[in-house]
Backbone bond lengths (Angstrom), bond angles and torsions (degrees), N, CA, C in turn:
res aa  C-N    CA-C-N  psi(-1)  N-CA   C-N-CA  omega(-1)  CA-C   N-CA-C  phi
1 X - - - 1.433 - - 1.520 109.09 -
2 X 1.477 106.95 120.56 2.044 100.18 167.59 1.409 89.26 -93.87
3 X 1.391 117.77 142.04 1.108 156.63 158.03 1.362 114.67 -102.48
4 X 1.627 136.41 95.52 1.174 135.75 170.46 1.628 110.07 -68.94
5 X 1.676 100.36 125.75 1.831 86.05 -172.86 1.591 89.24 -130.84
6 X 0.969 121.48 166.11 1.939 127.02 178.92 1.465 99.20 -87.11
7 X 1.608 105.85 115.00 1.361 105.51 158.76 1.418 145.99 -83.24
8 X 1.380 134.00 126.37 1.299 111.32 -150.28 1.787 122.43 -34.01
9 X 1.089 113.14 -23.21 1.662 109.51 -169.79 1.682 91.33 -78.75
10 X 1.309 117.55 -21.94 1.627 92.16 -178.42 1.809 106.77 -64.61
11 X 1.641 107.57 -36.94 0.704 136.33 172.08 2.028 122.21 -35.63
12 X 1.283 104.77 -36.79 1.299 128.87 -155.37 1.865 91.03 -106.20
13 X 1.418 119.06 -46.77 1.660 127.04 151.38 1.444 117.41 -6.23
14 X 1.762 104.91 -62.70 1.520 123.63 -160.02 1.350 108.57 -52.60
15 X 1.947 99.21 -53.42 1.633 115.77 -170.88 1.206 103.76 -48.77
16 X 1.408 135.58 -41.90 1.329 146.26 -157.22 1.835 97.23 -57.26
17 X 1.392 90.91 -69.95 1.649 92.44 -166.08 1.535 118.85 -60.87
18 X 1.968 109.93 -13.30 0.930 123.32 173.89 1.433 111.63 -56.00
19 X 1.447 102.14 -46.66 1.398 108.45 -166.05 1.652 121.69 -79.66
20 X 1.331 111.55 -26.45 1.462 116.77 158.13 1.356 129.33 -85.65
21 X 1.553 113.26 18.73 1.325 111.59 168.33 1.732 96.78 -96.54
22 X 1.369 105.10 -13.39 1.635 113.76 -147.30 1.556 87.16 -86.65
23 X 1.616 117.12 -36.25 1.156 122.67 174.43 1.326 127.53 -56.48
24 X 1.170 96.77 -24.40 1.817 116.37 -165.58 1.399 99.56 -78.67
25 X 1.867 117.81 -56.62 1.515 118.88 -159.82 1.598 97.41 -80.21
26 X 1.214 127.23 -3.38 1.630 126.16 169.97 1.831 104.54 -85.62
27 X 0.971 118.50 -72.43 1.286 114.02 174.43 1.990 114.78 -45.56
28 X 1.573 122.77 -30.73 1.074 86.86 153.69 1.850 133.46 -88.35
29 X 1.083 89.39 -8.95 1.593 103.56 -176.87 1.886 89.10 -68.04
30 X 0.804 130.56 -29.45 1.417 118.60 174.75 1.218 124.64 -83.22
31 X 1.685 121.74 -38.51 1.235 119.80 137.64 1.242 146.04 -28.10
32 X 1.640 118.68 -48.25 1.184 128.21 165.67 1.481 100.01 -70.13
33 X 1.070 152.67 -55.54 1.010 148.75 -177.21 1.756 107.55 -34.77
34 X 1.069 106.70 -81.80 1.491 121.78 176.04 1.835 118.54 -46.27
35 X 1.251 112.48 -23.66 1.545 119.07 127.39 0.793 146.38 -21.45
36 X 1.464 125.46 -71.84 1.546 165.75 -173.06 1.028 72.01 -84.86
37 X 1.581 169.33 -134.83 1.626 150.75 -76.32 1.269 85.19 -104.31
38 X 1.575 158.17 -45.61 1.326 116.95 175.13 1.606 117.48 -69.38
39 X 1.143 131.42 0.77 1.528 128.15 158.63 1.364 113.53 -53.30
40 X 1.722 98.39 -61.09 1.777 90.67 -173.52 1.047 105.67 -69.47
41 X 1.683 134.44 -43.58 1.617 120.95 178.67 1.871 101.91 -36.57
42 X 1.187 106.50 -88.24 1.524 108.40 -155.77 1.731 97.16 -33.81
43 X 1.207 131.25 -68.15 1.468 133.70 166.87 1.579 123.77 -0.48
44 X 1.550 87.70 -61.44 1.980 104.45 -173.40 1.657 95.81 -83.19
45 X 1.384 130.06 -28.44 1.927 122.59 148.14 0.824 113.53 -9.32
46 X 1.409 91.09 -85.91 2.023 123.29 -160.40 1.480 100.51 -65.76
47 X 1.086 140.69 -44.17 1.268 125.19 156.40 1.371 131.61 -39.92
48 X 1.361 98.01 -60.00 1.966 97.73 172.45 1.308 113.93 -85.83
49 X 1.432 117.55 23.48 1.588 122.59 143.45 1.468 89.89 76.80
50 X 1.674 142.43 30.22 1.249 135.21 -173.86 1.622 91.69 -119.64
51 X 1.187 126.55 6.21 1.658 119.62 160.03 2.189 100.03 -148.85
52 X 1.351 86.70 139.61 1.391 73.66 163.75 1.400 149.16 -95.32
53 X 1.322 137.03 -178.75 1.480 111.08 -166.41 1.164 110.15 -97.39
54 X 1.217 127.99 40.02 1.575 106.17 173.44 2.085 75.26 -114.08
55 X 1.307 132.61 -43.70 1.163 121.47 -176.46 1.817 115.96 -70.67
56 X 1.048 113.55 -6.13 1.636 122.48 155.52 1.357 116.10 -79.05
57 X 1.163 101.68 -38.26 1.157 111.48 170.04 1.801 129.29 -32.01
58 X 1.695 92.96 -76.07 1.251 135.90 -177.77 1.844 95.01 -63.56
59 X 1.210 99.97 -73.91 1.976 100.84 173.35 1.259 100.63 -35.33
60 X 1.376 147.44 -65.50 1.503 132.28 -139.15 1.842 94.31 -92.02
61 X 1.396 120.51 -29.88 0.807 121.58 -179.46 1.827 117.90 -51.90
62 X 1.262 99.02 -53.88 1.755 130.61 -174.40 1.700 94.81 -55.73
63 X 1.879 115.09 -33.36 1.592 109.41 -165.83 1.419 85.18 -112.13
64 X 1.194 144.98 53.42 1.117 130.68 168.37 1.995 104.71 -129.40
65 X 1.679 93.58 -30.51 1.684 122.83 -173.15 1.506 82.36 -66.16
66 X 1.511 119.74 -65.03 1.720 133.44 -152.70 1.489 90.82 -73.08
67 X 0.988 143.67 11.33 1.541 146.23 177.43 1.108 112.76 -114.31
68 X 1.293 124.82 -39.83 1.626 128.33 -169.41 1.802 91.12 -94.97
69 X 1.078 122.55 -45.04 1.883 115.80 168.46 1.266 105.65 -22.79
70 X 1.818 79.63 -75.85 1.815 84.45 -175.67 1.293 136.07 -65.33
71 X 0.901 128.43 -11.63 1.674 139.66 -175.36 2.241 89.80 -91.83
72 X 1.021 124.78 -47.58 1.939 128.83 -163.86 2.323 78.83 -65.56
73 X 1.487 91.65 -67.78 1.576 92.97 -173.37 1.455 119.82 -33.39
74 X 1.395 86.83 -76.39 2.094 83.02 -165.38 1.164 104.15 -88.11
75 X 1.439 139.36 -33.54 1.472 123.29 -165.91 1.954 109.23 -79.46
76 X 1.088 100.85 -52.98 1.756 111.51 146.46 1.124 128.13 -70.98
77 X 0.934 102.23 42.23 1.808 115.02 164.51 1.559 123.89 15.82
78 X 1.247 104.68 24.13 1.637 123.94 173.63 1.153 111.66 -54.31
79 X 1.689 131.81 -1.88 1.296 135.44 -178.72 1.166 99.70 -91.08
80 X 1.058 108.79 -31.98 1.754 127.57 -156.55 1.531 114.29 -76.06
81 X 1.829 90.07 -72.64 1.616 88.77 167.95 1.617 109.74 -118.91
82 X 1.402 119.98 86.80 1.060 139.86 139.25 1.659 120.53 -5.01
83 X 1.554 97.83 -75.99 1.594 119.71 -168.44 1.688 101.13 -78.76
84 X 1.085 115.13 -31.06 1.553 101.31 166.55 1.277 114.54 -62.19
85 X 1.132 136.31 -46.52 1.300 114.65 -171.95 1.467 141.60 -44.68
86 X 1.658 92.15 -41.19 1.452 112.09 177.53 1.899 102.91 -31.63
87 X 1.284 102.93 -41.88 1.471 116.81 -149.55 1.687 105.52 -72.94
88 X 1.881 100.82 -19.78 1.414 109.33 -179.23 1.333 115.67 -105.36
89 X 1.169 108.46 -28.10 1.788 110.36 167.67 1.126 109.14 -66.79
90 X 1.657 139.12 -60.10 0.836 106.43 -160.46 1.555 142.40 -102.53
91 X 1.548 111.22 34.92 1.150 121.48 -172.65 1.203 92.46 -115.17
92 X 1.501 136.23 -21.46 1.391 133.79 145.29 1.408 111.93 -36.35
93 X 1.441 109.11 -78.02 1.490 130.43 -167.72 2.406 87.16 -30.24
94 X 1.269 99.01 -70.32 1.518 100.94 178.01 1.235 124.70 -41.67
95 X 1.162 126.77 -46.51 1.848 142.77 -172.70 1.600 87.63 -67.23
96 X 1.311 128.34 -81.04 1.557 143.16 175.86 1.611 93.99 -19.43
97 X 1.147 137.27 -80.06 1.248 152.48 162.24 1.488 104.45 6.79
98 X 1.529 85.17 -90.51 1.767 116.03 -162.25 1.406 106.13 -44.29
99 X 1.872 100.09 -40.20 1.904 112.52 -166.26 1.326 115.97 -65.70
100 X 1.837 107.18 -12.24 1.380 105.58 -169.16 1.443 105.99 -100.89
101 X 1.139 104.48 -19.92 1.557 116.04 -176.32 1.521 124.27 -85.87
102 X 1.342 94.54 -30.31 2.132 119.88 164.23 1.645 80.33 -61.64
103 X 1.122 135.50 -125.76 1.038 155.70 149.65 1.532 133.49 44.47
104 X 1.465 102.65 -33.19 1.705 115.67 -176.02 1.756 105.88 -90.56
105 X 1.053 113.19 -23.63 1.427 95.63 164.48 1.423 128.54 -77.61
106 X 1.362 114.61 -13.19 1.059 130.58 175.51 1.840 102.66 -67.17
107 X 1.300 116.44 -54.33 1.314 130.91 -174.98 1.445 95.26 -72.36
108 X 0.847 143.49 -63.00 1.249 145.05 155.56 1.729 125.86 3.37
109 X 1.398 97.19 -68.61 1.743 120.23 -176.95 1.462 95.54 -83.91
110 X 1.317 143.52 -14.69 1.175 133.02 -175.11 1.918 116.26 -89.51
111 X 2.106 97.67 -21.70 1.458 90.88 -176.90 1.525 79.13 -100.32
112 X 1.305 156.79 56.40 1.642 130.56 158.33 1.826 74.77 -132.13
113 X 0.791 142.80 -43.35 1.669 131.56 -163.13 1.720 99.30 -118.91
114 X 1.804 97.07 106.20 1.641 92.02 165.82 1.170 126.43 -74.73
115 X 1.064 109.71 -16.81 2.016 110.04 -176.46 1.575 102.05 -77.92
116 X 1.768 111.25 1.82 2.026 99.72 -179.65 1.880 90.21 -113.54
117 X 1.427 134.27 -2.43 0.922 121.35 162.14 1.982 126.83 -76.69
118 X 1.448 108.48 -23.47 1.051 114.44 178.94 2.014 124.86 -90.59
């Protein structure tokens, strides 16, 4: 009889990938980090009036997009399961829909009659 059994080194394999995922959520945790201090830099700028705010604006904006990527990607494992999502957006995307459309006559009858808004 062969009996395929896991030998410890397959065993010893696992740690590996363990350890470069471990690498991964540190390097972004340092990223985000380094984020978060050009926020307050550009911030403490626009305060001392040495950048203006529509370009603080736009900067914190640009590190706020590259923050939420990274945080949906690796920490939500959106790398991972990709193809699941489909399955969660879009019956949201529908519900979101329906809720606004249930709903607008309601909003509706409340701005033509003030005594049904109060």
């Amino acid at each position: 009889m062969n009996e395929s059994h896991p030998t410890p080194d397959a065993h010893a394999g696992g740690h590996d990938d363990h350890g470069g995922h471990l690498k991964t959520y540190l390097v972004i945790f340092i990223a985000l980090s380094v984020f978060t201090i050009i926020s307050f830099v550009v911030n403490s700028a626009v305060r001392a009036e040495s950048l203006t705010p529509h370009a603080g604006f736009t900067i914190i904006l640009g590190v706020a997009v590259c923050k939420a990527v990274l945080v949906a990607v690796y920490f939500m494992h959106l790398i991972f399961d990709w193809g699941k999502l489909y399955f969660l957006i879009i019956p949201a995307l529908i519900l979101g829909t329906l809720l606004v459309i249930v709903l607008l006559p309601d909003i509706v009858l409340a701005w033509h009659h003030p005594s049904l808004g109060s």
